[in-house]
C-alpha positions in Angstrom: 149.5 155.2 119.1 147.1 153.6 121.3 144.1 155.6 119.4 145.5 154.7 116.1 145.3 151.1 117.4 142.1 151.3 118.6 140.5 152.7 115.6 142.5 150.3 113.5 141.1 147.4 115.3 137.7 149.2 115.3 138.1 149.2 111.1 139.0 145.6 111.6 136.0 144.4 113.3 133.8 146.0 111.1 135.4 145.0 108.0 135.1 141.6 109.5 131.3 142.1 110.1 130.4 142.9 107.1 132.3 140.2 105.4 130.4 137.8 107.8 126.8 139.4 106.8 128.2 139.2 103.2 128.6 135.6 103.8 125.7 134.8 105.7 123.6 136.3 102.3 126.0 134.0 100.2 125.4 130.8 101.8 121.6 130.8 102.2 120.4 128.2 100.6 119.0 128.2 96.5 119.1 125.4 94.5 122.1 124.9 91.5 120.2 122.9 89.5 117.2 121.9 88.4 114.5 120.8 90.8 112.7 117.1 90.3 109.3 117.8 90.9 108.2 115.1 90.9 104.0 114.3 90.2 102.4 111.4 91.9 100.0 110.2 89.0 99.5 110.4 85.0 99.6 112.9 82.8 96.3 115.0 82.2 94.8 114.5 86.1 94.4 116.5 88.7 97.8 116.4 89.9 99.5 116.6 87.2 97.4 119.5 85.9 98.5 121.4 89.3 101.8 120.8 89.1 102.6 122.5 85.6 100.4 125.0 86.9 102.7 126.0 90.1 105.6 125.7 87.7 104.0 128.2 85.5 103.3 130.6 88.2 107.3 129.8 89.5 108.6 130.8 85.8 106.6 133.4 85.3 107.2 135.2 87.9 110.9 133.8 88.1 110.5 133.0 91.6 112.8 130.4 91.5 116.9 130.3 90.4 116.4 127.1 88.9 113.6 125.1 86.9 111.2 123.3 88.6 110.6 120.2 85.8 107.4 118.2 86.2 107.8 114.3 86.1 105.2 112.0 86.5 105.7 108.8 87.7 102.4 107.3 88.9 102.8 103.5 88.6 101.4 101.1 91.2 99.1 104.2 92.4 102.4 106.2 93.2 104.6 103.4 94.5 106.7 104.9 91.9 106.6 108.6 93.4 107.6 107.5 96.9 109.8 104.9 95.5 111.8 108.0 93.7 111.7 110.1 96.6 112.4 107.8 99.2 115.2 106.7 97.6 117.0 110.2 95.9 120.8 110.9 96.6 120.0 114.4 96.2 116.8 114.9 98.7 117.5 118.8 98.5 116.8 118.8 94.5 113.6 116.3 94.8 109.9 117.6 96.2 106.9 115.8 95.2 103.5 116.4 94.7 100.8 114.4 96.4 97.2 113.0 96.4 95.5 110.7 99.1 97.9 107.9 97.8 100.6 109.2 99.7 98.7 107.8 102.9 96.7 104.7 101.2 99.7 103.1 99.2 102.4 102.7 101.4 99.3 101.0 103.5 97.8 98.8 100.6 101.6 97.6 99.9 103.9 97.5 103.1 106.5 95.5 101.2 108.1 99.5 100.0 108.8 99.9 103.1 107.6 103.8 102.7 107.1 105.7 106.4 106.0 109.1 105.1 106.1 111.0 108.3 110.2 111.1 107.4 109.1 113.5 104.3 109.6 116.4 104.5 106.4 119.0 104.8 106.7 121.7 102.0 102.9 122.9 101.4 99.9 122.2 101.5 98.0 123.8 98.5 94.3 123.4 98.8 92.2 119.9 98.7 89.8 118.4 96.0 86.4 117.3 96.1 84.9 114.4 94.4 82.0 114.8 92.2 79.8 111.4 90.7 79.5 112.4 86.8 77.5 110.4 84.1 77.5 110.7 80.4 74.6 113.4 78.8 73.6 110.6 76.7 73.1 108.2 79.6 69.6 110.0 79.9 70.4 110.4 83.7 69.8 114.0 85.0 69.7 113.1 89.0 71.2 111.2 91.9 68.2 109.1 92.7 67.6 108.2 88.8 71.5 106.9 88.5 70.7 105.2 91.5 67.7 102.7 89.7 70.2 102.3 86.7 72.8 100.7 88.7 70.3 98.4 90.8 68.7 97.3 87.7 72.1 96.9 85.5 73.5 93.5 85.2 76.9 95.5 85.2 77.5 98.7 85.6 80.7 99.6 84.5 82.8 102.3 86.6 86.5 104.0 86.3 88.4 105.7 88.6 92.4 106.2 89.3 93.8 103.0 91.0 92.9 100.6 93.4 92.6 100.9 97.2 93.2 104.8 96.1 90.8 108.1 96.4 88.5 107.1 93.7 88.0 103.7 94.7 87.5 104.7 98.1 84.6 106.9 97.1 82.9 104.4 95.0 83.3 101.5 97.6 81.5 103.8 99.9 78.3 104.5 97.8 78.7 100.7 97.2 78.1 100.2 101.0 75.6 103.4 102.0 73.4 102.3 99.0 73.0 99.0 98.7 74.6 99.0 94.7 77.2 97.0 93.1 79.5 98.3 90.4 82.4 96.8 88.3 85.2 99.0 89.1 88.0 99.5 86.4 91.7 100.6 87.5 93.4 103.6 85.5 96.7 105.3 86.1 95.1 109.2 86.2 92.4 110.9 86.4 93.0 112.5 83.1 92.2 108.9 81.0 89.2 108.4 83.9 87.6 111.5 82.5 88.8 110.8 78.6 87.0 106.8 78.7 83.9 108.9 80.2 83.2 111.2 77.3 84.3 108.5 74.9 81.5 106.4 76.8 84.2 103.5 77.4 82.9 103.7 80.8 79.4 104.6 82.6 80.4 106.8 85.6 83.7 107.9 87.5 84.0 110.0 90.8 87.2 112.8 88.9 87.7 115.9 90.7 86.2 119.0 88.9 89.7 120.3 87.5 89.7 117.1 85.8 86.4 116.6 83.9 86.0 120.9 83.3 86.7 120.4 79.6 84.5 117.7 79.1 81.8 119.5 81.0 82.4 122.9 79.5 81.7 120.8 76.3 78.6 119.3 77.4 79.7 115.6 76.8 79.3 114.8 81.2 76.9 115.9 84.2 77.4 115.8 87.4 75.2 114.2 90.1 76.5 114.2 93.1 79.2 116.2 95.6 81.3 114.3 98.0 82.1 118.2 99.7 80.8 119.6 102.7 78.4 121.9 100.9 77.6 122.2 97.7 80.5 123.6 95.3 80.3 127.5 93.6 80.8 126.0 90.3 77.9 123.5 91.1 75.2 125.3 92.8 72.7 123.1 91.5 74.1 119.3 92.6 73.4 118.5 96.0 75.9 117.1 98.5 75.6 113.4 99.6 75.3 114.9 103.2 72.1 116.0 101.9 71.1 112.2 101.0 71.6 111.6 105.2 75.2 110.2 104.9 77.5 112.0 107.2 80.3 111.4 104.6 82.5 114.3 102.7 86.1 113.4 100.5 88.9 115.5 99.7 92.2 114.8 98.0 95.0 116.9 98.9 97.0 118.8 96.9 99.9 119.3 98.6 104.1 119.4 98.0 106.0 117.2 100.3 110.3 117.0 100.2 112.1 113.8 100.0 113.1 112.5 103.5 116.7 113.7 104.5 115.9 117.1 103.4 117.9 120.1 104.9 116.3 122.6 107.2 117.5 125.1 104.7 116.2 123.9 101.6 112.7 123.1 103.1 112.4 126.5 104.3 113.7 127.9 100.1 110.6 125.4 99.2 107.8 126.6 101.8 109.1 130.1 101.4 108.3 129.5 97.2 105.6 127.8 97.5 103.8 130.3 100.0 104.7 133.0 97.4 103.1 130.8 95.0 100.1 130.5 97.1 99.5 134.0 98.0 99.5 134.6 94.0 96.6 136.2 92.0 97.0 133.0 89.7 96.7 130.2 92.6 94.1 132.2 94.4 92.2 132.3 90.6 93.0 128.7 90.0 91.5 127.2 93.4 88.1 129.1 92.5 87.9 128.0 88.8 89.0 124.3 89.4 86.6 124.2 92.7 89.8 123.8 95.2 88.6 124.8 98.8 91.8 127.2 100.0 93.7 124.8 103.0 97.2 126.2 104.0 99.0 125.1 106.7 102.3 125.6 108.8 104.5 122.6 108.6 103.5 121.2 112.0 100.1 121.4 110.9 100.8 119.6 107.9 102.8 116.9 109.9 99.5 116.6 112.3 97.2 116.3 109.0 98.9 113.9 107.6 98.6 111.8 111.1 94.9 112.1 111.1 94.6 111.0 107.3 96.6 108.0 107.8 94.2 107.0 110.6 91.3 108.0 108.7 92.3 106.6 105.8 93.3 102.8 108.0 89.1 102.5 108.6 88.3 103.5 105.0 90.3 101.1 103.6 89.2 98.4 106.7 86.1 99.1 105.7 86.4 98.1 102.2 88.3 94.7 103.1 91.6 96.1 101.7 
C-alpha cells in the first residue's frame, strides 16, 4: 500500500510539473492585438521609411503574433509621439520609433512635461549621418564653392525637419564654424525636405542619405559634405567636415523605445523581436545601402546613451541660443 502510495504521489507530482511548465509556456508574454508603432516624424523620412521597413521584415518573416502598424505622428517635432506614448492606457501595445527629437523636444518645450528616461529601452537600430546636398543645377560641385554662394547671397534659402531638432542643429553649427548666415525653413519630415530640394523650392538641406537616395539616384541633388566620422561607403568621394579642421560629427538615432509603464515581460517580447530583426539579412542589407553605421546595444547601454545625448544635446542647443 505504502508503494502504491508512493508511486501515486510520485505520478502526482509530476503530472503537477508538467502542468506548471505547460503554464509557464502559456503565460509568456505575446501581444493580442495589434502593436502601435508608433513613428516620430512625417511620412517619406528617414524614420518613417525605417519603420515600414522593420515591419516588413516582422511580416515577412512572421516574427510577430500580431501586426505591428506604422503611425506617424510627428507634429511640434514629435511632441505628438511622446505625447501618445507618454500618455497610452495600454503601454504594452505602444513602442515608438525615435530620432534626436526624443532628447531635443522635451528640452526646447518643458511645458509636456516628457522625462524620457521612464521609456522603456527596446533597440537601438543603427544611427544616421547628415550629409549637406545642393541642387545639380545650382552649378555647385564642392564644399568650399557652396561656401562663396552663401557669403555672397543676400538670402540663402535652407530646409530642414523642425526647429531646435537634428537638422537645424547641424545647420546652426556650420552657421557658427563658418562665419555664414542662412534662412532656415521648418518642415514636418525629412521626406518633404528632400521633395522642396529637387523641386528647387529650397537651396540646400542637411537629410540623411536614406532620405535623398531617390533623388540622387536620379541625379536631381549632390552631395558636399559629411557630418560622419569618415567618409561614408556610398560617398567615397565627399569629404567629412573633420577634414575642414572642425572636430564635429552628427548622427540621428534610429532606435525603438516602449511607452513608460511598460512590463518587464513585454519589453523583453520587443528586444527579443527586434534583435531578430536586427540580426536579419534584410536589416544588415538595409544599414549598408541607406549608409546606417551598425550601433546595437543592451538596454543599460541604451539607458546610458541616452544620458550622454541629453547632455550633449543641452550645449548644442545652448550653443544655438535655444
Amino acid at each position: 500500500m505504502a508503494t502504491t502510495t508512493n508511486l501515486l504521489s510520485k505520478i502526482v507530482g509530476t503530472a503537477a510539473l508538467g502542468l506548471m511548465t505547460l503554464s509557464g509556456a502559456v503565460q509568456a508574454w505575446e501581444p493580442n492585438k495589434p502593436i502601435d508603432f508608433v513613428i516620430m516624424a512625417g511620412a517619406g523620412g528617414g524614420a518613417d521609411q525605417i519603420a515600414r521597413f522593420l515591419q516588413s521584415v516582422a511580416e515577412k518573416k512572421d516574427l510577430t503574433t500580431r501586426p505591428l502598424v506604422p503611425n506617424n505622428k510627428g507634429g511640434g517635432s514629435g511632441a505628438e509621439a511622446l505625447i501618445a506614448l507618454n500618455g497610452t492606457n495600454d503601454p504594452d501595445h505602444t513602442i515608438l520609433v525615435t530620432l534626436n527629437s526624443f532628447f531635443t523636444t522635451p528640452m526646447r518645450q518643458a511645458n509636456l512635461g516628457i522625462d524620457v528616461s521612464t521609456f522603456t529601452p527596446i533597440a537601438m537600430m543603427g544611427v544616421d549621418p547628415f550629409v549637406l546636398w545642393v541642387h545639380k543645377d545650382s552649378g555647385i560641385t564642392s564644399f568650399e564653392q557652396w561656401l562663396e554662394t552663401v557669403k555672397s547671397s543676400d538670402e540663402y534659402v535652407m530646409g530642414g525637419t523642425g526647429k531646435g531638432q537634428e537638422d537645424s542643429i547641424v545647420i546652426a553649427f556650420m552657421e557658427q564654424a563658418f562665419d555664414i548666415k542662412v534662412k532656415y525653413i521648418p518642415y514636418k519630415g525629412g521626406g518633404d525636405v528632400a521633395k522642396d530640394l529637387a523641386g528647387q523650392q529650397i537651396m540646400a538641406t542637411v537629410n540623411n542619405p536614406a532620405e535623398t537616395k531617390g533623388f540622387y539616384a536620379a541625379g536631381d541633388v549632390v552631395p558636399l559634405l559629411a557630418f560622419s566620422d569618415e567618409r561614408l561607403p556610398a560617398f567615397p568621394d565627399v569629404p567629412t567636415v573633420k577634414e575642414l579642421g572642425q572636430d564635429f560629427s552628427y548622427y540621428n538615432q534610429r532606435a525603438v523605445v516602449g511607452a513608460p509603464g511598460m512590463s518587464a515581460e513585454a519589453a523583453e517580447y520587443y528586444q527579443n523581436l527586434f534583435k531578430t530583426i536586427y540580426d536579419t539579412e534584410e536589416w544588415q542589407g538595409y544599414m549598408e545601402s541607406e549608409s546606417l553605421s551598425p550601433l546595437w546595444m543592451s538596454p543599460d547601454e541604451q539607458k546610458t546613451y541616452w544620458q550622454t545625448q541629453i547632455e550633449n544635446h543641452k550645449e548644442l542647443l545652448a550653443a544655438m541660443g535655444e
